[in-house]
C-alpha positions, 0 to 999 in steps of 0.5 A, a space after each residue: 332788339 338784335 342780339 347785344 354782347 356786353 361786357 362788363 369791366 369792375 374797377 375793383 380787384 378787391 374780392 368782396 367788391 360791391 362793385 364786382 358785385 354790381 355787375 355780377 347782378 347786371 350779368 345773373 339779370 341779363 335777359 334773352 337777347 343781352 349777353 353780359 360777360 364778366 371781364 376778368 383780365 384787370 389785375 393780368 394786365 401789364 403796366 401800360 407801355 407807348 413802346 408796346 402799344 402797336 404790338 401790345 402784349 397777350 392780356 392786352 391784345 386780348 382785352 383789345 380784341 374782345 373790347 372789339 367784339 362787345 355791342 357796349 361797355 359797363 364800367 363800374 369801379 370804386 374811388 381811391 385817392 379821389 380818382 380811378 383805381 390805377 389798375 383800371 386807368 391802366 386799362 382805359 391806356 391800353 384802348 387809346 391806341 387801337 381805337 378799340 372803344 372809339 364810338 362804343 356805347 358806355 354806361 358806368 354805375 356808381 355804387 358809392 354810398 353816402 355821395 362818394 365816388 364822384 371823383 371816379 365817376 368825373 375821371 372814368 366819363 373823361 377818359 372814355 370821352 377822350 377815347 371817344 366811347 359814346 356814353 348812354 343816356 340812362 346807362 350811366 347811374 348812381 346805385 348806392 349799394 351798401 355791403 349788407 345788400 350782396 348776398 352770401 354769393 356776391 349776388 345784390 339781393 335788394 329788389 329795388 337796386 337790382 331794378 335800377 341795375 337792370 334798368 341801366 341795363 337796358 338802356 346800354 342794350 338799347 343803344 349798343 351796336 350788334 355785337 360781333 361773334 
């Protein structure tokens, strides 16, 4: 496999987030070959405006320009109010008009417990249709994760969701482009 940048995007802005942790898990199991880097811009960005979209200001054309320079993108983001968090929508409206995700490989992990979540899930995987990213099989998982599975670090310490983590993994690296550097 050539060598694949991926970066990872958490709904979430909530410290202690299961689902930062999820994808800070991805990024400590990412082996030779796979680099997956954290996205750390969602609470930075402005409210997305249609007037600033051809010039869109520093945070966003910097989320633009890496998104750009990424083989694949994961998402993993919590439910609020049955859909996605408005910070992350804000977000996916700043990739619409530079085209950025448009036939990029996506994956998503759900790590709702108890069936929650699916709102988010259905939302996020008809946004990123919309923007046309391309979603991969095996890539886009449900990977309960409950609060006493993430260490003291913000590491998941479980072996069994840290293998279906890394198995979404590589079904991402497996289908992303060569990343740009």
């Amino acid at each position: 496999m050539a060598d694949v940048r991926i970066m990872l995007i958490s709904g979430s802005t909530r410290r202690g987030s299961g689902n930062t942790a999820a994808l800070r898990t991805v990024q400590a199991l990412a082996p030779d070959g796979i680099t997956a880097e954290m996205y750390d811009g969602l609470a930075a960005l402005p409210a997305f405006s249609p007037d600033q979209d051809e010039r869109p200001p520093g945070p966003a054309a910097d989320l633009r320009a890496r998104i750009a320079a990424v083989g694949a993108l994961l998402f993993c983001t919590p439910e609020y109010a049955g859909t996605l968090p408005g910070s992350l929508k804000n977000l996916l409206d700043w990739t619409v008009g530079g085209g950025e995700i448009y036939g990029k490989p996506v994956g998503w992990v759900n790590v709702a417990v108890g069936g929650r979540g699916t709102g988010a899930e259905d939302h996020l995987a008809m946004v990123l249709r919309y923007v046309g990213a391309v979603a991969v099989d095996g890539a886009c998982v449900r990977v309960p994760v409950p609060r006493e599975a993430v260490g003291p670090d913000g590491i998941i310490t479980d072996p069994a969701i840290r293998t279906a983590l890394g198995t979404a993994l590589s079904a991402l690296a497996g289908g992303a482009t060569p990343s740009v550097r």
